[in-house]
PAMI-29621 format. One record per residue (C-alpha): residue in three letters; x, y, z. Coordinates in steps of 0.001 Angstrom, whole numbers, padded with zeros to 6 digits, always signed. Each point is the difference from the previous one (the first is absolute). Example, Ala and Ser with C-alpha at 12.3 -4.5 7.8 and 13.67 -1.06 7.14 Angstrom:
<atoms>
ALA+012300-004500+007800;SER+001370+003440-000660;
</atoms>
This chain:
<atoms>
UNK+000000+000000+000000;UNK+001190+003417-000769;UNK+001250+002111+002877;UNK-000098+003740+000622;UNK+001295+002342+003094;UNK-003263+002901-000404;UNK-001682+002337+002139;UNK-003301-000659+001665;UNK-001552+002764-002707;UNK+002330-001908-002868;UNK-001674-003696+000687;UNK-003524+001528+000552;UNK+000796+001194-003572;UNK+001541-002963-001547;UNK-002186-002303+001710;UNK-002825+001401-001845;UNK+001538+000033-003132;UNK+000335-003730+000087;UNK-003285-000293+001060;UNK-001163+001434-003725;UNK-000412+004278+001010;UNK-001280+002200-002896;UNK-000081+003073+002006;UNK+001523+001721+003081;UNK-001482+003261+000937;UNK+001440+002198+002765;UNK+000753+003750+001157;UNK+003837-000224+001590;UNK+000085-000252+003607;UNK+002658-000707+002577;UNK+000296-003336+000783;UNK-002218-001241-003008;UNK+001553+002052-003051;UNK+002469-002844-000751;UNK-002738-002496-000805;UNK-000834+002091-003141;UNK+003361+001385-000692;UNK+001141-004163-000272;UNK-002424-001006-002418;UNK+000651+003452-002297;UNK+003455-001516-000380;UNK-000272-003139-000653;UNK+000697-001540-003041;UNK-002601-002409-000071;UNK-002755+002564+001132;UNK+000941+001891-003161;UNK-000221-003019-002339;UNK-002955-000883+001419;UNK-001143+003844-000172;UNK-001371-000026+003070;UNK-001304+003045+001530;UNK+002135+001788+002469;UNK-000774+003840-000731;UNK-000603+002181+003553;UNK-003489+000883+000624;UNK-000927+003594+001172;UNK-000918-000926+003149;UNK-000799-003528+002016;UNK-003853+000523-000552;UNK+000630-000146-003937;UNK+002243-002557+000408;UNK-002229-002099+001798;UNK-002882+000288-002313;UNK+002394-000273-003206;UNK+001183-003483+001849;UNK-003779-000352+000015;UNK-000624-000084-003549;UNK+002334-002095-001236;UNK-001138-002550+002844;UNK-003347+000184-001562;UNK+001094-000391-003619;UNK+001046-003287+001626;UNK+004081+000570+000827;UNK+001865-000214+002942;UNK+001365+003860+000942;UNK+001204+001352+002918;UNK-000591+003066+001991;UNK+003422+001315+002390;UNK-000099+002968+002483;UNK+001226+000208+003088;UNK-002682+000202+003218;UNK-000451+003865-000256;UNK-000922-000426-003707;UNK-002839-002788+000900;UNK-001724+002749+001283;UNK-000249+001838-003226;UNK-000963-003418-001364;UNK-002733-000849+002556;UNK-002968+000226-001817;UNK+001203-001833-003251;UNK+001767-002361+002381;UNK-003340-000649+002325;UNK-002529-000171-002973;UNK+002446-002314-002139;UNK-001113-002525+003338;UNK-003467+000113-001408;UNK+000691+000394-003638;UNK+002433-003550+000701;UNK+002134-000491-002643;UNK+000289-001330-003789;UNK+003688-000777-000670;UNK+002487-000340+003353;UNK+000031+003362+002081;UNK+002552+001129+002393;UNK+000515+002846+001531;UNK+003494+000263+002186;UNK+000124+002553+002481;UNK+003245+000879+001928;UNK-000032+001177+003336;UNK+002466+002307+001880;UNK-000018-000877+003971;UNK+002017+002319+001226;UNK-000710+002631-002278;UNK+003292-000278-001945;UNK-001692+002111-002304;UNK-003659+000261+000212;UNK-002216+002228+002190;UNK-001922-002978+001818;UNK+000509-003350+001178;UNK-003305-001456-000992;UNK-000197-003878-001043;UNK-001374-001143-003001;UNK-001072-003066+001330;UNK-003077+001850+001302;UNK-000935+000859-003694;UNK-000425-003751-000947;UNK-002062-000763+002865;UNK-002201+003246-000663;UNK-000194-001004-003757;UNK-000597-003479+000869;UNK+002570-001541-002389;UNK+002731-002443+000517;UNK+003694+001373+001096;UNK+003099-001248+000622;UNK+003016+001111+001595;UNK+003376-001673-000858;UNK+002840-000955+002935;UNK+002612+000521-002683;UNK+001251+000737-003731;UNK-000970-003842-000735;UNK-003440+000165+001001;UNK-000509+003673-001728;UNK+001277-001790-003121;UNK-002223-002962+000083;UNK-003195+001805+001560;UNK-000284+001627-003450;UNK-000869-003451-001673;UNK-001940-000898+002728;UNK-001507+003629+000564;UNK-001201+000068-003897;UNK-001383-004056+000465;UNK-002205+000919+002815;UNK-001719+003107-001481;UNK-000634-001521-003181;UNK-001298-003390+001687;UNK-002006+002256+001867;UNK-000934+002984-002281;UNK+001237+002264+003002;UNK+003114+002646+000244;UNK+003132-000858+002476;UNK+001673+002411+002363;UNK+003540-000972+000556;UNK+001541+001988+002708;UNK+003712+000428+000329;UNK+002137+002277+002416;UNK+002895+002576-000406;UNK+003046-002720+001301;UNK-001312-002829-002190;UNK-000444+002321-003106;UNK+003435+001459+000166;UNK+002180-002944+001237;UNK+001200-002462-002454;UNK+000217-004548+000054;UNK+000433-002829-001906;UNK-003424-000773-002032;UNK-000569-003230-001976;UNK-002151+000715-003321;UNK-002777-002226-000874;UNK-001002-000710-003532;UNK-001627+002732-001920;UNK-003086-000067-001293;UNK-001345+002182-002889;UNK-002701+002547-000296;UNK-003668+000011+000369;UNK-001911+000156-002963;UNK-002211+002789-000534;UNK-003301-001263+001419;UNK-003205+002269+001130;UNK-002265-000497+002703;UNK-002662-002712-000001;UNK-002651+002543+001781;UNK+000506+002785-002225;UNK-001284+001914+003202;UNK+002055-001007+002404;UNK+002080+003275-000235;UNK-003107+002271+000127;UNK-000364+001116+003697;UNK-003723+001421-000477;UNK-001486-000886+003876;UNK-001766-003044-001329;UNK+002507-001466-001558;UNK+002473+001008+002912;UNK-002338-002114+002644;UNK+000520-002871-001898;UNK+003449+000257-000347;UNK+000717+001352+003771;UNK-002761-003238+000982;UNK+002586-002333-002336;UNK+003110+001505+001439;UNK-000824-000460+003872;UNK-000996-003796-000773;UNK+003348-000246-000688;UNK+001399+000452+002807;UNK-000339-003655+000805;UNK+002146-000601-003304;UNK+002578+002239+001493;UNK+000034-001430+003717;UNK+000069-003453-001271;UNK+003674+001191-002490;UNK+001356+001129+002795;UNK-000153-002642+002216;UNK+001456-001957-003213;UNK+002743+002833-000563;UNK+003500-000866-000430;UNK+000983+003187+001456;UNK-002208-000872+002691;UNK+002084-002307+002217;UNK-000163-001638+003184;UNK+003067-001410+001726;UNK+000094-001969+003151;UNK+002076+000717+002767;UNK+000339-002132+003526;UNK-000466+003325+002207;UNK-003342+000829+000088;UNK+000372+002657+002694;UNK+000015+002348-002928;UNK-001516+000236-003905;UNK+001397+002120-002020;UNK-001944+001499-003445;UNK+002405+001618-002463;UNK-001200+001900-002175;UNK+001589+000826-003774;UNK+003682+001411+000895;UNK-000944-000911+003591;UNK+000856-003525-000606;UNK+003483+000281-001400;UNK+000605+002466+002890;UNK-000626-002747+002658;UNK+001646-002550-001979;UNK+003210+002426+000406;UNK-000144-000906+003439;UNK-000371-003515+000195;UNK+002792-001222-002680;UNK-000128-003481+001642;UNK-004166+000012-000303;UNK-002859+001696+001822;UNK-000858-002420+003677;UNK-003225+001755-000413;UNK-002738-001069-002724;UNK-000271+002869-002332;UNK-002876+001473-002150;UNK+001100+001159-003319;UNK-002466+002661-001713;UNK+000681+000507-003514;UNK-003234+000142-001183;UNK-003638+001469+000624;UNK-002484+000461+001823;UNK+001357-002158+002977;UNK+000402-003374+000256;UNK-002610-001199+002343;UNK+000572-003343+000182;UNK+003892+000457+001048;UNK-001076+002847+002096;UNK-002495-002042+002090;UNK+002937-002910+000514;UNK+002705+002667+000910;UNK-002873+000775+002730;UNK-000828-003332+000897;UNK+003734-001140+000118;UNK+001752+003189+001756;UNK-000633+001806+003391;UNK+001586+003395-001790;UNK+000227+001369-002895;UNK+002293+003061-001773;UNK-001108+001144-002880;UNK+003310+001467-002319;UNK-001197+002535-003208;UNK+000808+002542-001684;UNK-001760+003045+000226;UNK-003479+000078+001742;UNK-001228-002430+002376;UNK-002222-001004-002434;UNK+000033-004126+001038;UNK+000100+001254+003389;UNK-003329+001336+000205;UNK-001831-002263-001909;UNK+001076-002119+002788;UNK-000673+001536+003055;UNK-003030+000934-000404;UNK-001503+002897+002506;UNK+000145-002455+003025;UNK+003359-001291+000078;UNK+001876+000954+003247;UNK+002901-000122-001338;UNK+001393-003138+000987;UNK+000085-002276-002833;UNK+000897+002105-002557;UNK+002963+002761-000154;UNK+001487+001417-002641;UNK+000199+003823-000869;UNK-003911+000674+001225;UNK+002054-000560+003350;UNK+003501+001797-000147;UNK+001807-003858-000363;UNK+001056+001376-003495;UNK+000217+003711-000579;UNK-003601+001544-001469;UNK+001488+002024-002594;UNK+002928-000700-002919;UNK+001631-002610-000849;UNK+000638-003685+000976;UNK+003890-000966-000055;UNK+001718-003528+001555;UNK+000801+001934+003622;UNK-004133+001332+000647;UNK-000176-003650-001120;UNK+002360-001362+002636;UNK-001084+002459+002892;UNK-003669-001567+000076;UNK+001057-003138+000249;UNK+002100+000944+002889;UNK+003415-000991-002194;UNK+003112+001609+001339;UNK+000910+003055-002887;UNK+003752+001185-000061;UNK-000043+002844-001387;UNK+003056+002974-000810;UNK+001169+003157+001953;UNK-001485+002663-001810;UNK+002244+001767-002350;UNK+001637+003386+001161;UNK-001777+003267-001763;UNK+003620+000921-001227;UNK+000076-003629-002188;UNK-003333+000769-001753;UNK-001217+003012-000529;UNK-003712+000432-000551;UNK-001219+000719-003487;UNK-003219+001710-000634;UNK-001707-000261-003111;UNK+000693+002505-002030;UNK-000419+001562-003729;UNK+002675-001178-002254;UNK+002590+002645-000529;UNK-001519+001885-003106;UNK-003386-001259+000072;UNK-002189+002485-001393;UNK-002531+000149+002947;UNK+002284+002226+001869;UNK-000220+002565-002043;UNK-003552-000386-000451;UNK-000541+000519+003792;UNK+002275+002558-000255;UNK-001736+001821-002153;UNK-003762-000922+002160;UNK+002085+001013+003283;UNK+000116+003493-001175;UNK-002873+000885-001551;UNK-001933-001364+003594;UNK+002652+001626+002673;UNK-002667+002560+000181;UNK-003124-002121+000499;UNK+001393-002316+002804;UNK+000097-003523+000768;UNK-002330-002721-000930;UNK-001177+000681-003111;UNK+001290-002160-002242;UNK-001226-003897-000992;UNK+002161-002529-000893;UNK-000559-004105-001684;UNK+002041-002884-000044;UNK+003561+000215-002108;UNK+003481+001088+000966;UNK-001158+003881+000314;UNK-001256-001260+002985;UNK+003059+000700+001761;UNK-000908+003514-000430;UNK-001448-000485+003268;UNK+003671-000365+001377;UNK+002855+002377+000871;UNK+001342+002136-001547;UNK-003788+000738-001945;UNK-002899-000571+002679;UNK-001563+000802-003253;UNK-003094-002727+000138;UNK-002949-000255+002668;UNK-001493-003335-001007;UNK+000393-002936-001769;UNK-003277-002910+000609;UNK-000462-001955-003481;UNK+000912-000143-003804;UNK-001784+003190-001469;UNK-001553+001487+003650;UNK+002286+003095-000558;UNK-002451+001371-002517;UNK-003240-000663+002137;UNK+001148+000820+003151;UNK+001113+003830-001192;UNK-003164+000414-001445;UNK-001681-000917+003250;UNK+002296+002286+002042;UNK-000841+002728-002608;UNK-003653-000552+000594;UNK+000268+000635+003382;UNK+001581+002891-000436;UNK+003694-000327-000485;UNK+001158+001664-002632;UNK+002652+000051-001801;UNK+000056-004260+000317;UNK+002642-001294-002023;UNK+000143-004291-001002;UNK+003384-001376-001021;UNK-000621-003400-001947;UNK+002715-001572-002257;UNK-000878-000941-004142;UNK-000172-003424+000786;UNK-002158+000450+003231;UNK-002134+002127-001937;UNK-001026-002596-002941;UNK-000813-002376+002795;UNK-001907+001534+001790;UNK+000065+004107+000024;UNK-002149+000552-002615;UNK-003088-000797+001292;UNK+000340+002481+002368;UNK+001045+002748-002052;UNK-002937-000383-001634;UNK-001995+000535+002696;UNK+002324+003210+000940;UNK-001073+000958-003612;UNK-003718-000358+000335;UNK-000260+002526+002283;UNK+003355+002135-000654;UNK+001292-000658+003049;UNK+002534+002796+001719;UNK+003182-002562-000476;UNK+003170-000580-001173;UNK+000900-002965-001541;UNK+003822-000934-000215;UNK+000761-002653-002161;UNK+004086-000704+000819;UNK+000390-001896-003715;UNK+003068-002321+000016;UNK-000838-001846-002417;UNK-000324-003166+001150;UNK-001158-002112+003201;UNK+002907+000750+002424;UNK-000366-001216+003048;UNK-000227-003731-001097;UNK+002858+000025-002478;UNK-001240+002150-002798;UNK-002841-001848-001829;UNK-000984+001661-003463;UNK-002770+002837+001278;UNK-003083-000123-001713;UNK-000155+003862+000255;UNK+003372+000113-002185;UNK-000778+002404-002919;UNK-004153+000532+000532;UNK-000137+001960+003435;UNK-000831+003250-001389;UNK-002328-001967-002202;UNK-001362-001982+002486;UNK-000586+003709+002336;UNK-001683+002096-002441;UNK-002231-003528-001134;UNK-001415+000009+003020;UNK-000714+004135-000444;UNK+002712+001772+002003;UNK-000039+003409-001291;UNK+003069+000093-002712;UNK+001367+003826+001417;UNK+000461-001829+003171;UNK+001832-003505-000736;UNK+003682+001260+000515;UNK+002589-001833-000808;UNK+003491+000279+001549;UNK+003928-001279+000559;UNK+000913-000062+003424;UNK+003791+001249-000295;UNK+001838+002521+002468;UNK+000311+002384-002581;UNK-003878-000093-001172;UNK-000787+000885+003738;UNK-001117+003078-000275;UNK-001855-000612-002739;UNK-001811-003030+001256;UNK-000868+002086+003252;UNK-001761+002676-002099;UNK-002267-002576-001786;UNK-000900-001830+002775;UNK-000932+003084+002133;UNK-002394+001038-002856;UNK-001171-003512-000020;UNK-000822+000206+003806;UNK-001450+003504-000448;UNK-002854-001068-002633;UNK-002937-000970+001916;UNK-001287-003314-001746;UNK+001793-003433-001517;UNK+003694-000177-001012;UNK+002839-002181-000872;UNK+003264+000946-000352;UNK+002657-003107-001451;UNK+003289+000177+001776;UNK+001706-002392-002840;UNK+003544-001318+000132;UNK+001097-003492-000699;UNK+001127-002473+003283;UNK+003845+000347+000788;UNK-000090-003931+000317;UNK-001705-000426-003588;UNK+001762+002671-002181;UNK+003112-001737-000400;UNK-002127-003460-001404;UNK-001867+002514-001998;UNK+002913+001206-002270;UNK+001205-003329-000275;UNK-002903-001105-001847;UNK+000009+003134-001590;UNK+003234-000502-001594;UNK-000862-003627-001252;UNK-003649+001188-001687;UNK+002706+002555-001810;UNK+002287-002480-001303;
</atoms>
């Protein structure tokens, strides 16, 4: 069998392209992006001519993965957890809709907020939607859960959440390749309504979907990522969950004396569950991110006895799991190093790369709002986020993908005025737009700064979909044309800049102004291919 050393995100993506993909569909997000970024450069993706493009956002990326599942193909949506929120209601009704050809969508999650804004687990999403999910222990199990992921949705006309976590996505094993197997033919629906979610025909399919929930129990009791393993101390059971399991195995290397629960797959395993019970006078529960397993088994009258786990304090409630929070709730003996002296390592903020054309740009904002105080000034998700840092201060918020827009429009209909929104190009096409629009309906007193670099920055500079149609894309949606201003933020444009901006901030309706210079960390890549399109 054919070996390879890959990343979690690298066998997610090669495991379903041997299980016969025809379409990924993804916005980049840290720790999914290199699902996508995998299968855009493979060879045998491109042969194949398998879809890899980035969506605008998650939402259109879940419904695109949509379509091709009901032309009858197996596709794949990717985001990270963050990004299942912009997908929720595609994601939720595609549980009611079911599915034609295999549907997966993969979301990443980020305990610890490495880089994310939450800590939420996705795992709650499946059980919400009511659809099978699984969560591999390691990059062998995200490789083959694609196979197995696109089986069970087809064999059950359902979608499949498959839940992986920031150290599994980004560390790299040994992974064993199975046999590939080709594409799905193109192949409608049987019940050529089956799509259409007009309330009668959504009863049906909602009635359908919760009668299979017995289906689902009874394949998870069946799982092979759902494992039980016996042990001769029976003072304590111990359910590892995903990651969890490979955790605990780190500290037994000569095997576990306890017997052990192994959750890869769900909704729970009742049947194991109930024997772990029977069996055990204890158990720990081990998982990353939200109790989730926890609660569905305590119930609101356990006293706390019989189960502990994070719901407790015996592993810490918030970030992530590693092998010594492993060790310390089993009451295993860590060794652990001095800490290191400030003067070896010296702390490193995050910071703007050195010519990154955001500092001038909040250069240039500083200025023109020195005389109107603090706070008024909305930021989004990108690197120009770090405005909110020394030496700028420059930002006062920064919530979800596109909330810069809304939330200055809000603050300007209460009353304060000028309110200024700082979203990046990229940020905008996903998700800004919508609530410009709105701004523009009813000429809302606000500044819109688009900070254009050109490309998606923050996650390794993705194409942008805003690349060479943002002023198009503005006046579309009916910005006034005298007041879409487009500018370079350089040191010696400064002045300049200031002016337009202050007239921007002085008209009393809807404007954007397009602070436009390319990424420091792209430019170079840029010329290159440049220079080969010329010869």
């Amino acid at each position: 069998m054919k070996r390879m050393l890959l990343l979690g995100d690298e066998a997610i993506a090669q495991g379903a392209l041997d299980a016969g993909l025809s379409g990924v569909y993804a916005y980049p997000g840290t720790p999914s992006t290199e699902i996508t970024e995998y299968i855009q450069h493979s060879k045998e993706a491109k042969e194949r001519k398998v879809h890899s493009q980035w969506s605008t956002n998650e939402k259109t990326a879940m419904e695109s993965a949509l379509g091709m599942s009901y032309a009858g193909k197996r596709s794949m949506a990717c985001m990270k957890h963050v990004g299942l929120n912009v997908a929720a209601d595609g994601f939720v009704n595609a549980g009611i809709t079911g599915a034609n050809g295999g549907l997966i969508v993969v979301s990443a999650d980020d305990p610890s907020m490495h880089s994310s804004q939450n800590e939420q687990d996705s795992r709650y999403y499946g059980k919400f939607a009511l659809i099978p999910t699984i969560e591999p222990a390691n990059q062998q199990e995200a490789y083959s859960a694609m196979a197995y992921s696109f089986d069970l949705s087809e064999k059950y006309g359902t979608p499949v959440l498959v839940r992986l976590t920031t150290r599994l996505a980004h560390s790299r094993s040994g992974v064993e390749m199975q046999e590939a197997r080709g594409e799905n033919a193109l192949r409608l629906p049987e019940n050529k309504r089956q799509f259409v979610l007009l309330p009668a025909i959504a009863r049906k399919n909602y009635d359908r979907l919760v009668k299979k929930q017995i289906d689902f129990d009874q394949e998870s009791d069946l799982s092979p990522f759902n494992i039980y393993c016996e042990g001769s101390d029976t003072s304590l059971g111990i359910i590892a969950c995903g990651l969890g399991y490979n955790y605990l195995m780190e500290n037994y290397p000569d095997g576990c004396p306890h017997p052990i629960l192994k959750i890869g797959q769900y909704p729970i395993p009742k049947q194991y569950v109930r024997r772990m019970f029977h069996e055990c006078a204890r158990v720990l529960v081990l998982e990353e991110g939200a109790p989730f397993v926890e609660e569905q088994l305590r119930g609101i009258l356990d006293d706390n006895n019989t189960i502990v786990g994070r719901m407790n304090g015996t592993v810490p409630r918030t970030g992530e799991l590693n092998p010594n929070i492993v060790a310390k709730s089993l009451a295993i003996h860590v060794t652990t190093g001095s800490p290191l002296e400030p003067r070896v390592v010296v702390p490193r903020p995050p910071e703007l790369c050195n010519g990154c054309p955001h500092i001038d740009s909040f250069v240039d904002l500083n200025t023109v709002l020195e005389k109107f105080g603090d706070g008024r000034v909305f930021s989004d998700i990108g690197c120009y986020t770090l405005g909110a840092l020394e030496p700028f201060n420059a930002i006062n918020s920064c919530v979800d993908m596109g909330a810069s827009i809304t939330m200055a429009k809000g603050a300007a209909d209460a009353g304060l005025i000028p309110s200024v929104a700082v979203i990046g190009d990229s940020t905008f096409t996903h998700s800004g737009m919508t609530g410009l629009l709105d701004a523009i309906i009813e000429d809302s007193p606000i500044t819109v700064v688009i900070v254009d670099n050109e490309t998606t920055g923050m996650t390794g500079g993705q194409p942008s979909h805003a690349r060479g149609r943002l002023e198009d894309i503005v006046s579309g949606l009916g910005v006034p044309q005298q007041h879409i201003r487009v500018l370079e933020p350089l040191k010696r444009n400064h002045e300049e800049n200031v002016a337009a901006i202050k007239e921007e901030l002085d008209h009393p309706g809807i404007s954007v102004i397009i602070q436009r210079r390319e990424c420091i960390q792209t430019i170079a890549t840029t010329k290159k291919e440049a220079k080969k399109h010329e010869a």
